[in-house]
py3Dmol code that shows the C-alpha trace and the ligand (Angstrom):
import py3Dmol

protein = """\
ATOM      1  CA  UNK A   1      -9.621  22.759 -33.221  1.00  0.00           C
ATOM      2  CA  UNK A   2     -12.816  20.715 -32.120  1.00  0.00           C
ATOM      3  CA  UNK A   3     -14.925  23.672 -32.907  1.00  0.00           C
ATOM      4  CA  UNK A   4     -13.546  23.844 -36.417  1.00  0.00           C
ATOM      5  CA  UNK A   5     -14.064  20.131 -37.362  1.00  0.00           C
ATOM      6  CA  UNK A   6     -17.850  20.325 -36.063  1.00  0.00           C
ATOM      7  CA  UNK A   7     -18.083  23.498 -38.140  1.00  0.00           C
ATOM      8  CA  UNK A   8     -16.443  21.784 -40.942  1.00  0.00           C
ATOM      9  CA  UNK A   9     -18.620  18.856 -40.289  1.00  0.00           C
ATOM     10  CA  UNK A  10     -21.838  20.727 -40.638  1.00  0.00           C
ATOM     11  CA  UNK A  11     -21.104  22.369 -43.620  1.00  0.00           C
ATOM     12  CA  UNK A  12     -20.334  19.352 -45.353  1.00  0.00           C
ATOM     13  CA  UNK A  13     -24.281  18.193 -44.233  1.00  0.00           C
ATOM     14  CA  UNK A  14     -25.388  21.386 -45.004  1.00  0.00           C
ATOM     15  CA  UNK A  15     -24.103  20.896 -48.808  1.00  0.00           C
ATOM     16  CA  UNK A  16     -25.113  17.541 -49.161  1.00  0.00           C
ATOM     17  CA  UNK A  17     -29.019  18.669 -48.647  1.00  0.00           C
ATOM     18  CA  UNK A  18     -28.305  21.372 -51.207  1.00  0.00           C
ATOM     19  CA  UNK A  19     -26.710  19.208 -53.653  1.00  0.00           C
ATOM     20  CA  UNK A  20     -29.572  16.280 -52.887  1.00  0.00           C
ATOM     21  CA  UNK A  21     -32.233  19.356 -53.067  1.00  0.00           C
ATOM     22  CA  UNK A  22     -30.604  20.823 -56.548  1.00  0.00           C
ATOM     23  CA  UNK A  23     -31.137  17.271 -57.628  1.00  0.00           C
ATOM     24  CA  UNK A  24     -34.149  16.659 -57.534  1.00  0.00           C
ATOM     25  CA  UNK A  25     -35.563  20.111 -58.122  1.00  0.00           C
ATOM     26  CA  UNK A  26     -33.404  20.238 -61.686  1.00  0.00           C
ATOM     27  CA  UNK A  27     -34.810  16.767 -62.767  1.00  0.00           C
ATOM     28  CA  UNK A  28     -31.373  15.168 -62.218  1.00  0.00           C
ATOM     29  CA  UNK A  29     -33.027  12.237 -60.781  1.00  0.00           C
ATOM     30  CA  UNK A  30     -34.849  10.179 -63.138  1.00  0.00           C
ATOM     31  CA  UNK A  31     -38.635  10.020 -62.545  1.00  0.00           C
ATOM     32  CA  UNK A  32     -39.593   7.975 -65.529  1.00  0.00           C
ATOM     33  CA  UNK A  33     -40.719   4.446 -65.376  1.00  0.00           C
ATOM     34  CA  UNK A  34     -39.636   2.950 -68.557  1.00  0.00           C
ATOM     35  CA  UNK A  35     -36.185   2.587 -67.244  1.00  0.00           C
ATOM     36  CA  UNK A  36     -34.028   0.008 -65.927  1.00  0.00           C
ATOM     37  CA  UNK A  37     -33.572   0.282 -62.012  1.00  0.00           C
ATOM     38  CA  UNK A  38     -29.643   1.582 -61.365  1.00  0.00           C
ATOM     39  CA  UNK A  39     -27.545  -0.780 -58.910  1.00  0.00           C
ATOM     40  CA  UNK A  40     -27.520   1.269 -56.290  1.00  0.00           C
ATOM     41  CA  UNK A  41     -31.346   1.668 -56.476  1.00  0.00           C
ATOM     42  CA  UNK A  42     -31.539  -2.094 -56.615  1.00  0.00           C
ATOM     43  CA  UNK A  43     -29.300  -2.770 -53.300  1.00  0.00           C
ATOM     44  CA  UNK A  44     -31.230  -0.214 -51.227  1.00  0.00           C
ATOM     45  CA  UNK A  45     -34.478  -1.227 -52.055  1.00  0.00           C
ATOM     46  CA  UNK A  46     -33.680  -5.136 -51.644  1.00  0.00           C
ATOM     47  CA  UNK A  47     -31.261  -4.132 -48.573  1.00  0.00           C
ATOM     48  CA  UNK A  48     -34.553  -2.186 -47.272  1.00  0.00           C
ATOM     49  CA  UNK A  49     -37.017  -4.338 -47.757  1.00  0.00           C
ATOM     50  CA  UNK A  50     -35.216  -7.545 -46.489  1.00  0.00           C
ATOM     51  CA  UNK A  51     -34.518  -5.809 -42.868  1.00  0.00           C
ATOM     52  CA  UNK A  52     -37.863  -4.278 -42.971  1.00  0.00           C
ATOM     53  CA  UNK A  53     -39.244  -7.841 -43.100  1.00  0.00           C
ATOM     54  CA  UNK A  54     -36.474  -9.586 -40.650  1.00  0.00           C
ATOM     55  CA  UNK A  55     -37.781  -7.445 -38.234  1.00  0.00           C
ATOM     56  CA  UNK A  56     -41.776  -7.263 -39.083  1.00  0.00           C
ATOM     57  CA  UNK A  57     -42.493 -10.616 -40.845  1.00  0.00           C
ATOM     58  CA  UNK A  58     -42.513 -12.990 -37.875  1.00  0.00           C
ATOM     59  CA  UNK A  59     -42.298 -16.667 -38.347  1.00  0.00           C
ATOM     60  CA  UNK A  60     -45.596 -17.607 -38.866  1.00  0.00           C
ATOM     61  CA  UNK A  61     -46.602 -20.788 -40.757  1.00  0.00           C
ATOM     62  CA  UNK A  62     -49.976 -21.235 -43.151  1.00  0.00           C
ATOM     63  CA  UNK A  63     -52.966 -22.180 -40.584  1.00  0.00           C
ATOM     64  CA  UNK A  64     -55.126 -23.267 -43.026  1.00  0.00           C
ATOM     65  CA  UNK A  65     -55.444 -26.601 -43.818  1.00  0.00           C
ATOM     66  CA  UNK A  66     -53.484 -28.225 -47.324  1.00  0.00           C
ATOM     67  CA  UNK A  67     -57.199 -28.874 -49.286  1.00  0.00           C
ATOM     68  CA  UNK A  68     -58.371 -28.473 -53.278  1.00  0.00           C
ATOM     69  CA  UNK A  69     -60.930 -25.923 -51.520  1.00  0.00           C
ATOM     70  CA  UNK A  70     -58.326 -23.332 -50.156  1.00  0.00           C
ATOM     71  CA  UNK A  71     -56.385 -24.077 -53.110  1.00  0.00           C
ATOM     72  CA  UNK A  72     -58.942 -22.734 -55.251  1.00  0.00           C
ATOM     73  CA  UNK A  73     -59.940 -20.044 -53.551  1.00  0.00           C
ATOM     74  CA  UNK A  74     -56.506 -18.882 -53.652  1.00  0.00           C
ATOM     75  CA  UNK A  75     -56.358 -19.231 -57.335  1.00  0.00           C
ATOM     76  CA  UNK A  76     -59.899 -16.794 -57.541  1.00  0.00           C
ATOM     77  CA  UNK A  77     -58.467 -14.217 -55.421  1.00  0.00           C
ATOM     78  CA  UNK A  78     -55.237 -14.738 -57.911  1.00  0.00           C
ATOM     79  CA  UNK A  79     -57.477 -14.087 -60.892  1.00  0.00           C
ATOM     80  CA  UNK A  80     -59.084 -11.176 -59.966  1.00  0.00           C
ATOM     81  CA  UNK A  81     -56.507  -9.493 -57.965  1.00  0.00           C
ATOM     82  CA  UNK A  82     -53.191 -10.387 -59.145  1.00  0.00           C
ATOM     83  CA  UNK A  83     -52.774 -11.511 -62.458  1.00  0.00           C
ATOM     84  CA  UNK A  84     -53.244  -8.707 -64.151  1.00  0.00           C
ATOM     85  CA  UNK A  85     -49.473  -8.036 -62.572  1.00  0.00           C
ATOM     86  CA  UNK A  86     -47.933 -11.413 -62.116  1.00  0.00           C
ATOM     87  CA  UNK A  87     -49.553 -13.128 -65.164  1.00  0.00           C
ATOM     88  CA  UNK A  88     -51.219 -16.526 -65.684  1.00  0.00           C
ATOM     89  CA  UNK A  89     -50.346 -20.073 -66.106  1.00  0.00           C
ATOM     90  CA  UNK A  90     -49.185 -19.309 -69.815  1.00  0.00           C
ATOM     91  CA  UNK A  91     -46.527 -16.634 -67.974  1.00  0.00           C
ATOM     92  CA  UNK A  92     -47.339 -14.130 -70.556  1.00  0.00           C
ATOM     93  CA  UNK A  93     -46.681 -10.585 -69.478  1.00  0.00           C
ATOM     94  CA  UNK A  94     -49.983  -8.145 -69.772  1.00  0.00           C
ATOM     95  CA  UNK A  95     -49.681  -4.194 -70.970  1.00  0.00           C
ATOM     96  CA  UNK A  96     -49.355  -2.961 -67.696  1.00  0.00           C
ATOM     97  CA  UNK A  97     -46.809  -5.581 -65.762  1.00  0.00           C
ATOM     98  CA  UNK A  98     -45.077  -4.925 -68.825  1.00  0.00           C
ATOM     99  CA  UNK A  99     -45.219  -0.936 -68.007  1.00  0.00           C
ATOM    100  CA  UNK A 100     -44.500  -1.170 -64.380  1.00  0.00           C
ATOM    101  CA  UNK A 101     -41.379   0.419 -62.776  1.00  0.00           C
ATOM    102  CA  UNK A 102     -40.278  -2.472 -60.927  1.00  0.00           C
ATOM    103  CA  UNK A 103     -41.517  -5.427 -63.544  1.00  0.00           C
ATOM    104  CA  UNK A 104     -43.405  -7.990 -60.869  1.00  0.00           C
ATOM    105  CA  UNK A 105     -41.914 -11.014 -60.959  1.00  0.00           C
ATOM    106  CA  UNK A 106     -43.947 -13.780 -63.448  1.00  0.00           C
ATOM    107  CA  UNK A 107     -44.604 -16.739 -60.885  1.00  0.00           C
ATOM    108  CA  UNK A 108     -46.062 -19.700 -63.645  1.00  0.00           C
ATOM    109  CA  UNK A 109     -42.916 -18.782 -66.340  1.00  0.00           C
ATOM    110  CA  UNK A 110     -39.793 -18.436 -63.507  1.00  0.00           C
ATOM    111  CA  UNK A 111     -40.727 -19.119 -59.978  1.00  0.00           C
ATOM    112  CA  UNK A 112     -43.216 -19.631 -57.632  1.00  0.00           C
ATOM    113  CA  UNK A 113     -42.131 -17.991 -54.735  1.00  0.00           C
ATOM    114  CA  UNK A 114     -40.611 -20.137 -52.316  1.00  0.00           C
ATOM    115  CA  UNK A 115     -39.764 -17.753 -49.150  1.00  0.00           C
ATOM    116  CA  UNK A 116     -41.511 -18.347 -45.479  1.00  0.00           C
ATOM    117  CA  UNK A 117     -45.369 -18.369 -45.427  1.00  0.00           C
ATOM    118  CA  UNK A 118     -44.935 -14.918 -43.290  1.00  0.00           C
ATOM    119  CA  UNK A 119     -42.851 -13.221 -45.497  1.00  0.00           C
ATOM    120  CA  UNK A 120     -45.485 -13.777 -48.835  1.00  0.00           C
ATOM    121  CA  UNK A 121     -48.250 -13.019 -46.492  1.00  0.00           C
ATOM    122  CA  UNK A 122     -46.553  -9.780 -45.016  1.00  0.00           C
ATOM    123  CA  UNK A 123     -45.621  -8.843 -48.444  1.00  0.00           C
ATOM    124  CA  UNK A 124     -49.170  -9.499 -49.744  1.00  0.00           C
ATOM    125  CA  UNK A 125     -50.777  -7.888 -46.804  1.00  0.00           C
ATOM    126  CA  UNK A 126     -48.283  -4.563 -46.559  1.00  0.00           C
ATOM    127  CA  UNK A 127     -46.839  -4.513 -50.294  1.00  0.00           C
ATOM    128  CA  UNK A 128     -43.726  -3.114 -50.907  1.00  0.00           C
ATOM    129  CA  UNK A 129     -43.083   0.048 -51.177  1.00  0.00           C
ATOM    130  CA  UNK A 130     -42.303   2.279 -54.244  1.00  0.00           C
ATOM    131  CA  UNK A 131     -42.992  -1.076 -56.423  1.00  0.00           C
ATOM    132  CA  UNK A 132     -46.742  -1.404 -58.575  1.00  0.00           C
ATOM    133  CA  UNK A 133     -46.885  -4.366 -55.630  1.00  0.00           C
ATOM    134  CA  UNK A 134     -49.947  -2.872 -53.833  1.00  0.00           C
ATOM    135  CA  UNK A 135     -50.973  -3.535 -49.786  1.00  0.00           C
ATOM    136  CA  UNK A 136     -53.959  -6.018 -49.490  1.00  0.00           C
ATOM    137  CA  UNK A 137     -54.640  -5.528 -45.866  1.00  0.00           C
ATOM    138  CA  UNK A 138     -56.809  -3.120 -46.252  1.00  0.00           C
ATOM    139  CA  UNK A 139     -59.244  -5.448 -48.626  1.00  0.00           C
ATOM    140  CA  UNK A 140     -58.548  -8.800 -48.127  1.00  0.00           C
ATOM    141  CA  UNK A 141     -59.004 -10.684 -44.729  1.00  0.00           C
ATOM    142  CA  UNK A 142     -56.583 -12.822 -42.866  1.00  0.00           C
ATOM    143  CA  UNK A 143     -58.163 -16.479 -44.501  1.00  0.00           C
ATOM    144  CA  UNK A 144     -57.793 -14.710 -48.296  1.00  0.00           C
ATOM    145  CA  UNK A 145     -54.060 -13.631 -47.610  1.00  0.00           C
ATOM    146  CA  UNK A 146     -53.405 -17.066 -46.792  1.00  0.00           C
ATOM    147  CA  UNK A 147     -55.592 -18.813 -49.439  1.00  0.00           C
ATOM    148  CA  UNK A 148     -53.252 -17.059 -51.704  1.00  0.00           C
ATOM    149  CA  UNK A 149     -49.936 -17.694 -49.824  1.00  0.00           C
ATOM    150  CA  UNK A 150     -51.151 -21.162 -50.023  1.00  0.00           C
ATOM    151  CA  UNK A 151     -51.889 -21.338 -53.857  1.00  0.00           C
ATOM    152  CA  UNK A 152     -48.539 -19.276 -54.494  1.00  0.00           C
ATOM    153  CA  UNK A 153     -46.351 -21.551 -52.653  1.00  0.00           C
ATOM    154  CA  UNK A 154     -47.776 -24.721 -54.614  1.00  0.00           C
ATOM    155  CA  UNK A 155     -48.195 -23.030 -58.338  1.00  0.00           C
ATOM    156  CA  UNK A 156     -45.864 -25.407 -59.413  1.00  0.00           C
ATOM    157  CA  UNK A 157     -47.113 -28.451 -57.819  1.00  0.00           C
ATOM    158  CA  UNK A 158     -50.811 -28.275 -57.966  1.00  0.00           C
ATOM    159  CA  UNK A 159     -53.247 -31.414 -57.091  1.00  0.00           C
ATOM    160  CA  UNK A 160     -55.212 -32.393 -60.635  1.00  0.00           C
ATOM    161  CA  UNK A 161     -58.638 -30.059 -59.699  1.00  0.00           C
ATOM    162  CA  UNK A 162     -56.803 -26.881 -58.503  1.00  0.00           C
ATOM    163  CA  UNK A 163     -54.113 -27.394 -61.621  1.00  0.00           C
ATOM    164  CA  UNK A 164     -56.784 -27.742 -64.264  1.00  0.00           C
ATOM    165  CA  UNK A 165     -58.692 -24.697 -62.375  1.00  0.00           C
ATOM    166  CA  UNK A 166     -55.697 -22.627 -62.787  1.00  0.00           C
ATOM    167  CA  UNK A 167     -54.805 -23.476 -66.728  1.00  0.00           C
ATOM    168  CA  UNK A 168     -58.630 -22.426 -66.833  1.00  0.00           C
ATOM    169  CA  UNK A 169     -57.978 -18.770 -66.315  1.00  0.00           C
ATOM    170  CA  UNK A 170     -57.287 -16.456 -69.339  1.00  0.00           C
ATOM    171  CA  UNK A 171     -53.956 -15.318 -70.360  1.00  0.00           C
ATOM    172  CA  UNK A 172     -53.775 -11.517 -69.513  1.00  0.00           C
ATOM    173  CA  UNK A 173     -51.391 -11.015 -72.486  1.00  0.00           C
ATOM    174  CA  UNK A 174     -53.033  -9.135 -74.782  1.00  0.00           C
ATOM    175  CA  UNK A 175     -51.932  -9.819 -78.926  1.00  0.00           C
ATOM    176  CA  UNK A 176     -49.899  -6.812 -78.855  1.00  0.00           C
ATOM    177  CA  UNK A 177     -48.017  -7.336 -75.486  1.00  0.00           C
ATOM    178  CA  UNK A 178     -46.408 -10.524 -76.965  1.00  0.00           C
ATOM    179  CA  UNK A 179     -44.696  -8.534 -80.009  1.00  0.00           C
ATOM    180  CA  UNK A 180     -41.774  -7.411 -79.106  1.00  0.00           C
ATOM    181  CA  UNK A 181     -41.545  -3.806 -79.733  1.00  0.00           C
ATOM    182  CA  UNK A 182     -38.672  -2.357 -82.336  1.00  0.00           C
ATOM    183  CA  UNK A 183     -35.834  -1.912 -79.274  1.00  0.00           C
ATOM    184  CA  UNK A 184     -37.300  -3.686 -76.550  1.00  0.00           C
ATOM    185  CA  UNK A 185     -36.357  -6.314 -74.920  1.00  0.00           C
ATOM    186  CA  UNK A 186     -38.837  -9.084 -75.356  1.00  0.00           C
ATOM    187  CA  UNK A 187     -38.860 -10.491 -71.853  1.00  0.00           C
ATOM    188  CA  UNK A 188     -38.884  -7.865 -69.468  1.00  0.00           C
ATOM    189  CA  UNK A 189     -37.656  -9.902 -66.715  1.00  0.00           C
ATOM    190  CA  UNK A 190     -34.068 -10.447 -68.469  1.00  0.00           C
ATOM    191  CA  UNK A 191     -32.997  -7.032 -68.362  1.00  0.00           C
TER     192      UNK A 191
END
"""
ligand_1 = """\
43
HEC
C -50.139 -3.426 -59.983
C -49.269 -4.592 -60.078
C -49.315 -5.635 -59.016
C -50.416 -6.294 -58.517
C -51.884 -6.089 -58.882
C -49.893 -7.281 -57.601
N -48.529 -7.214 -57.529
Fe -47.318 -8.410 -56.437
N -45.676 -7.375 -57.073
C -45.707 -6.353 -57.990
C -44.350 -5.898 -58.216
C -43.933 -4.778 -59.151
C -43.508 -6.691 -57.413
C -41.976 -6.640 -57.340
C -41.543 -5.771 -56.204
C -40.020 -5.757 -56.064
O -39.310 -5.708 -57.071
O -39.564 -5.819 -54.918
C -44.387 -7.618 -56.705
C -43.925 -8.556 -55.806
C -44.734 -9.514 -55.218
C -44.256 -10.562 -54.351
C -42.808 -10.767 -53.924
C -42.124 -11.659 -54.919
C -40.696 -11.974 -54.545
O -40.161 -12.930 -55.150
O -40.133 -11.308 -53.676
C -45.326 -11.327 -53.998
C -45.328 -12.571 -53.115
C -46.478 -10.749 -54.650
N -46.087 -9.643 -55.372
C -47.753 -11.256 -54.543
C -48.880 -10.633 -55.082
C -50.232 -11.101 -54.875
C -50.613 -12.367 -54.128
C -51.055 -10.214 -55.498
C -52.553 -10.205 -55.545
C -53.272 -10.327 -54.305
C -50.207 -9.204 -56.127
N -48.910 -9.485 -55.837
C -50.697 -8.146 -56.891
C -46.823 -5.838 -58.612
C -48.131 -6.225 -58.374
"""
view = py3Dmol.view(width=600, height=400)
view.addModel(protein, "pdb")
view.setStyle({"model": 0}, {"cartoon": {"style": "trace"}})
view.addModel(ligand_1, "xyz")
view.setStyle({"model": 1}, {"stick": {}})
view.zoomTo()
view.show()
């Protein structure tokens, strides 16, 4: 009897790697980016990502100093590395973010992010994958991930030098981007 339900067992495995394998080999599963992310897709990334980082993150706080001069280093790095994704002060989405198969989040127009100072630096430092949200590790040191955990975590609240810095730096929206196109939503993030 035990011998049957094992066999049973396994050939209920075995046809779930053929089905999963006739899948993906007949284009059943969608490869396309200009798509909106199925529930189930959404849970087990999130679900993923948030016990990848419970158990990785640590609980590390900021150890550089609150000062204009980190501040604005953070908002350089910003500019040149990440607002091509996340957009600028105006919160105006650029060609690509607006392209990207999970749409990065918009920090100046919703949210600064307000989770631990590990978490934004492991996400920064790792990225996450199967997201556009690339690993900095490799290119940035330990004092730049911070500078820009720093400047994240007070967008919204910037000291007069840094703020006028920041409202300094050039929308990435190009003309186009800020049409809505015929079917489209207009604000990727609301879909
Ligand atoms: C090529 C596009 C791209 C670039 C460049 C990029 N990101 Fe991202 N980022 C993303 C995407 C997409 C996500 C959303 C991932 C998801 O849905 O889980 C993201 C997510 C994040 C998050 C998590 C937000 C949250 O609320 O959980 C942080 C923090 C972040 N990025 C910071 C940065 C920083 C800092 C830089 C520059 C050093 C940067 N990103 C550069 C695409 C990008």
């Amino acid at each position: 009897m035990i011998r049957w339900m094992a066999a049973g067992a396994a050939l209920i495995v075995v046809l779930g790697v053929l089905a999963a394998y006739a899948a993906l080999s007949f284009g059943l599963v969608p490869a396309n980016a200009d798509a909106r992310p199925s529930a189930f897709e959404r849970w087990a990334a999130r679900t993923s990502l948030d016990a990848t980082i419970a158990r990785e993150a640590g609980s590390a706080i900021n150890p550089l100093p609150l000062t204009d001069e980190n501040l604005d280093a953070g908002i350089r790095l910003y500019a040149s590395n990440c607002m091509v994704c996340h957009a600028a002060s105006d919160g105006n989405s650029s060609n690509i973010a607006s392209g990207l198969y999970q749409h990065p989040p918009r920090f100046a127009k919703f949210s600064a992010p307000d989770d631990p100072d590990s978490e934004i630096y492991w996400k920064i430092a790792h990225g996450i994958r199967l997201t556009g949200m690339p690993a900095f590790g490799g290119s940035l040191n330990d004092t730049q991930i911070w500078q820009l955990t720093m400047f994240l975590k007070n967008m919204d609240k910037l000291p007069p030098g840094p703020d006028a810095l920041w409202k300094k730096q050039p929308s990435v929206a190009s003309a186009k981007s800020k049409q809505p196109k015929p079917g489209m939503p207009s604000n990727p993030d609301s879909i």
